[in-house]
C-alpha positions, 0 to 999 in steps of 0.5 A: 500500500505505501509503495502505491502511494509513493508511485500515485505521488511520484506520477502526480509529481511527473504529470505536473511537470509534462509539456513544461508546466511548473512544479510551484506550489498552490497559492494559499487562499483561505475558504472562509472568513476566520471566527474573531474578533473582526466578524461581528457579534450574534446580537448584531447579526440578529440585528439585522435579521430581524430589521430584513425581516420586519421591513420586508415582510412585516416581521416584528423588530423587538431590539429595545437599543433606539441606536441602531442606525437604520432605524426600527420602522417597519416600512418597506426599506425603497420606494417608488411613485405609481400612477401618481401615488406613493409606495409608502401609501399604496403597498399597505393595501395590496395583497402580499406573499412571503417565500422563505428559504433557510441557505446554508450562509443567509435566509432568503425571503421573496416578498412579492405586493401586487395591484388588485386593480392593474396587476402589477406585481413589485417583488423582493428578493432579500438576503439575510445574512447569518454571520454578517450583519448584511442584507442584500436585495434585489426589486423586481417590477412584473406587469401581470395584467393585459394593459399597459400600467400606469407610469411607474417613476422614481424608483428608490431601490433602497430609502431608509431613514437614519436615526442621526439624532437632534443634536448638531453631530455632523454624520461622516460619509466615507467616500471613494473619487471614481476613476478618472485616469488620474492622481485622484482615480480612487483617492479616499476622502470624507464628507460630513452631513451636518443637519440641513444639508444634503450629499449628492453621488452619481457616476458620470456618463452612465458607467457605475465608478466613472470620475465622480462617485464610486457605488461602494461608501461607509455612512458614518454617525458616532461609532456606529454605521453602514457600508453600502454596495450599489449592484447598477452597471450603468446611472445609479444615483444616490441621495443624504438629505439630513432634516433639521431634526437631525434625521437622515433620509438616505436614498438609491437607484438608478438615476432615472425611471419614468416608464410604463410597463407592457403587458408581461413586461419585467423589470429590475433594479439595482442591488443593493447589499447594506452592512451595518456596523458598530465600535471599531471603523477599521473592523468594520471595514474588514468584515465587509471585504471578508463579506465581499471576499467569501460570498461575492467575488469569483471562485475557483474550487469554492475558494477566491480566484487566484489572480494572475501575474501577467506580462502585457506589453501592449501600450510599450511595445504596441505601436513601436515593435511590428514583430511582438503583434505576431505569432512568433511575436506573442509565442516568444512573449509567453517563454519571456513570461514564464522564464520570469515567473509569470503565470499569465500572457496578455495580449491587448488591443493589437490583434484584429483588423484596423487595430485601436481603435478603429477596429473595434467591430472586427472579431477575428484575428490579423490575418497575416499577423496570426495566419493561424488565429491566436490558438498557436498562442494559446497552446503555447501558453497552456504548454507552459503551464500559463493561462492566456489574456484575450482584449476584447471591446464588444460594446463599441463598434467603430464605422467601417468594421464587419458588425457596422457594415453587417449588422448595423441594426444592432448598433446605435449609429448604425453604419456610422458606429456607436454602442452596441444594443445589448438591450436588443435580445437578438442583438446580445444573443448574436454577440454572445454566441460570437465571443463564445465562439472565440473563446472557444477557438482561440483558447482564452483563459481571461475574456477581457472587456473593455468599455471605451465609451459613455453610454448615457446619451445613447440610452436617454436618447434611445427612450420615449416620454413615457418610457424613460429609463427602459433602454439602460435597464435592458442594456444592463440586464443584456450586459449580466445575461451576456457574462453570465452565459459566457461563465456558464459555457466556459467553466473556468473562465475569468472576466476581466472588467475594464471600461477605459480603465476602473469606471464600470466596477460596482457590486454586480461586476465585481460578482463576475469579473476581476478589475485587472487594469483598475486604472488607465493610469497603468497605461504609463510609467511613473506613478507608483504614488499613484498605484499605492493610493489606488490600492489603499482606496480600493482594498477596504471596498473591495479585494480584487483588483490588479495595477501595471508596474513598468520597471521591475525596481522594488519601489515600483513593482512593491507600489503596483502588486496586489493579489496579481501583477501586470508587468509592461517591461521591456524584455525585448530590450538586450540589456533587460535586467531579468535576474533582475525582474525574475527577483521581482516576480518571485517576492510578488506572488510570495506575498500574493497569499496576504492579500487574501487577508485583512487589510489595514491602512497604517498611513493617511493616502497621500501623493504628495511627495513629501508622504510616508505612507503604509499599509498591512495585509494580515492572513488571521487564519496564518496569524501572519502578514505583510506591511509595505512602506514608501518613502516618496521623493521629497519625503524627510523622514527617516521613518515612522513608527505604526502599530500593527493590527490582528496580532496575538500580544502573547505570541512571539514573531519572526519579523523580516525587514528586506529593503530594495536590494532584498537585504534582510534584517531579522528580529524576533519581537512580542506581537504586544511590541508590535502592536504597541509600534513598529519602527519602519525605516527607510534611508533613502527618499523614494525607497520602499520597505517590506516587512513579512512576519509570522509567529515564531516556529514552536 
């Protein structure tokens, strides 16, 4: 029997390495959240059980604590106007139904109202979850009569009114800036709501994190509050109106409804997924990205997908290199690739007819560039061990290419090209079938979709006076249908979410796809500043995201690395430093498993050049982690001394200082030393530190 095993285990070892794939090992993802101190308590999870269950389907909320933010009245928690009237008036005399459904992690109701007199049918569908203090849900409006309904406007898919209190206590929204392709794409900022006044946030453009707000923010009154997560790829808007009393009304949907429904017609709104939370701002914003961690991104094996370390190339060597767009071209990119380390081969908007970007609208392969298609690529990739990266942008179509002269009735602008109706079935079913159809042919491990255009103006001027708001709802429905055909047919696929960088990311995308290229800003070198910023900002919303380095230095690739990397380097070049980049490479995915951890800001977030600035990822479930620290340029400080968070006081710790030349300095020191305060120094201005600890081996 051992010697069957030592043969099993001996076969196992040669199949992994047949075909040239390597032996590394597995990537260390935790399965779920660890049970401490971060998750919150049974009486707050309760808590808001019992506020799901009250507000939508009538249940009792007996909590006697008058503080608890969302307030205890049992009213619907959204609104609408119908026929004139308002929900609030209408929904307590139609006839209602509760379905309730006990899930492993969340009690599931569907709660449905429906109109004696015209039929309409508004329903729920809430998640109550059993270890987080969250509710998500989902409304549905079905026109279930033979008439057209009456004029359905103001859609509120979340209104609540927040107990604030009559004091003169200002409330505190955290906040991210969308993505605008610059120093402030993502930045973190706060504003106070003091009584009588009002905040406003709305995306620009009809892309959901597009330059003027980001659909994920903290509400913060005291020291208690809620995370909010809108699920709307396309105009959401939301709303704190603070009353002199000192109530808050806080409201969310998209941004305009105004539309009758046909007979049998059905429509969504957005989701929305609220995390209450008190006490400790820092837990709190770690148990969101736990929720969005375990119950939101995309799994492999029933675990958080790995991230890849790519090699992508396209904005360096695109335009100045006629011999990498080519077969031989991307076939020497993938050996590169994996001599340095990297998992993963991207190529971008440089294999289709009339290129970038006046070939958008031409799904197949340069025919003398890749006389093979792009399959040669794509085995050479697998034949690695490495997957393959495949840019796609299916929404624009530019004039002139095959889907603007052949299917013009699919496109807004026709032959003239524009945005693609993915509101059109018949129009979403062709493009879905077709990019199926590639990802088949081509091999592609990652479909990435690209999104270089505002859609507003086309879906506002797509609509009628009385059905105002009914193509961006189709649009978006297309948009999900397609994606998520697309992941059904293709078990195991990726989809990398762009949209001229970060400006579609938003709850529902971020449950079907990766931001891989978070920021256009990674279309250039030279801003690691930048890319720390970036990372402090998303990582307390959301896990999941990648940024592009351009040089394989320390400061730069420590700024630019998450739970994956993209790497833009200049390995074409004859003197490219690759022992160089292979070191580079093997810290980043070293350190990739802690970004599956807790995420602890340690600094303010800061571009300007006279900043420190650091953060810590910490693996509770390893009780080990990682800090990264940067001195930018103009920075005078020697160092500064952060206290580290999730450690055991008792325990004892192996802690590595390695600087830019990977030298190391070890220390042993008591989690309560570094907890109380550790002391990071850098000797240099735009220099970077990283720190790995874990418990002492027993």
């Amino acid at each position: 029997m051992k010697k069957l095993s030592l043969l099993l285990f001996c076969c196992s070892l040669l199949a992994l390495k047949v075909e040239g794939q390597s032996t590394s090992a597995v990537l260390d993802i935790p399965a779920g959240a660890a049970n401490d101190e971060i998750m919150a308590s049974p009486e707050q999870v309760q808590e808001m059980q019992d506020w799901a269950g009250a507000t939508f389907a009538g249940g009792n909320f007996t909590k006697e604590d008058k503080a608890f933010l969302l307030g205890q009245r049992r009213e619907a928690p959204f609104s609408f106007v119908y026929g004139g009237a308002a929900s609030a008036d209408l929904l307590n005399h139609w006839p209602q139904t509760v379905e309730t459904k006990d899930q492993a992690d969340f009690v599931e109701r569907q709660v449905s109202w429906r109109d004696p007199q015209t039929a309409l049918v508004v329903t729920a569908v809430v998640k109550a979850y059993k270890h987080y203090p969250a509710v998500d849900w989902v409304l549905y409006f079905e026109n279930k009569g033979s008439l057209d309904t009456p004029i359905l406007e103001k859609i509120q898919a979340v209104d609540v009114q927040l107990v604030t209190g009559p004091d003169k206590r200002p409330a505190i929204l955290h906040e991210l800036r969308g993505d605008s392709c610059s120093d402030q794409s993502f930045t973190p900022f706060t504003a106070t709501l003091p009584v009588k006044q009002n905040i406003r946030l709305a995306p620009s453009g009809g892309r959901p994190s597009a330059i003027s707000a980001f659909p994920f923010f903290n509400f913060q009154y005291a020291d208690q509050g809620f995370i909010a997560a809108i699920g709307w790829s396309g105009q959401w808007a939301a709303a704190f109106d603070r009353a002199e009393q000192g109530p808050t009304r806080f409201q969310a949907g998209m941004e305009l409804t105004h539309l009758l429904l046909h007979p049998g017609e059905k429509i969504r709104t957005p989701r929305i997924l609220l995390m209450s939370w008190h006490g400790d701002l820092r837990a709190a914003q770690n148990r969101f990205r736990r929720l969005m961690l375990f119950h939101y991104v995309p799994k492999v094996d029933n675990k958080p997908a790995p991230l890849p370390v790519v090699l992508q190339c396209f904005d360096r060597y695109s335009w100045s290199r006629a011999d990498w767009a080519t077969e031989a071209g991307q076939i020497a990119a993938a050996k590169s690739a994996h001599e340095m380390g990297m998992n993963t081969l991207w190529l971008d908007a440089a294999w289709f007819p009339g290129g970038f970007p006046n070939g958008v609208g031409n799904w197949s392969a340069k025919p003398k560039e890749f006389p093979n298609g792009l399959k040669p690529v794509s085995d050479e990739c697998h034949r690695l061990g490495m997957k393959f990266v495949l840019w796609f942008e299916p929404e624009r179509v530019a004039a002139g290419t095959e889907i603007a002269r052949e299917h013009p009735e699919f496109v807004f602008g026709g032959e003239k090209g524009g945005l693609f109706k993915l509101n059109d079935p018949v129009a979403c079913r062709f493009l879905t079938d077709l990019l199926s159809r590639r990802i088949s042919e081509y091999g592609i491990d990652i479909y990435r979709n690209d999104f270089n255009i505002d859609p507003l103006g086309f879906w506002r001027g797509n609509d009628t006076p009385d059905r105002q708001g009914i193509t961006e709802i189709r649009y978006v429905e297309g948009h999900y249908a397609m994606w998520d055909e697309l992941l059904k047919k293709h078990p195991g696929l990726m989809i990398d979410n762009c949209a001229s960088g970060g400006r579609r990311i938003d709850l529902e995308t971020c449950m079907r796809s990766v931001p891989l290229w978070r920021s256009d800003t990674s279309c250039s070198p030279g801003h690691p500043d930048w890319n720390q910023v970036q990372s402090m900002g998303l990582s307390q919303y959301i896990p999941f995201h990648t940024a592009c380095v351009w040089a394989p230095d320390a400061y730069d690739v420590r700024s630019a690395a998450t739970a994956g990397l993209i790497c833009q380097l200049d390995y074409m070049n004859p003197s490219f430093p690759m022992d160089l980049a292979k070191a580079s490479i093997a810290e980043v995915k070293a350190d990739q498993k802690y970004w599956y951890g807790d995420f602890y800001p340690l600094s303010n977030a800061s571009i300007d050049p006279d900043q420190f600035i650091a953060y810590q990822l910490h693996r509770p479930d390893l009780n080990s982690g990682i800090v990264l620290a940067f001195r930018h340029p103009g920075c005078n400080f020697l160092g500064v001394i952060v206290g580290l968070h999730g450690l055991d006081p008792g325990l004892s710790y192996t802690v590595e200082f390695i600087n830019d030349q990977r030298q190391k300095t070890t220390e042993v020191l008591s989690g309560q030393d570094l907890m109380n305060g550790v002391e990071l120094r850098l000797g240099k201005p735009g220099t970077s530190l990283l720190v790995r600890y874990q418990p002492v081996s027993q």
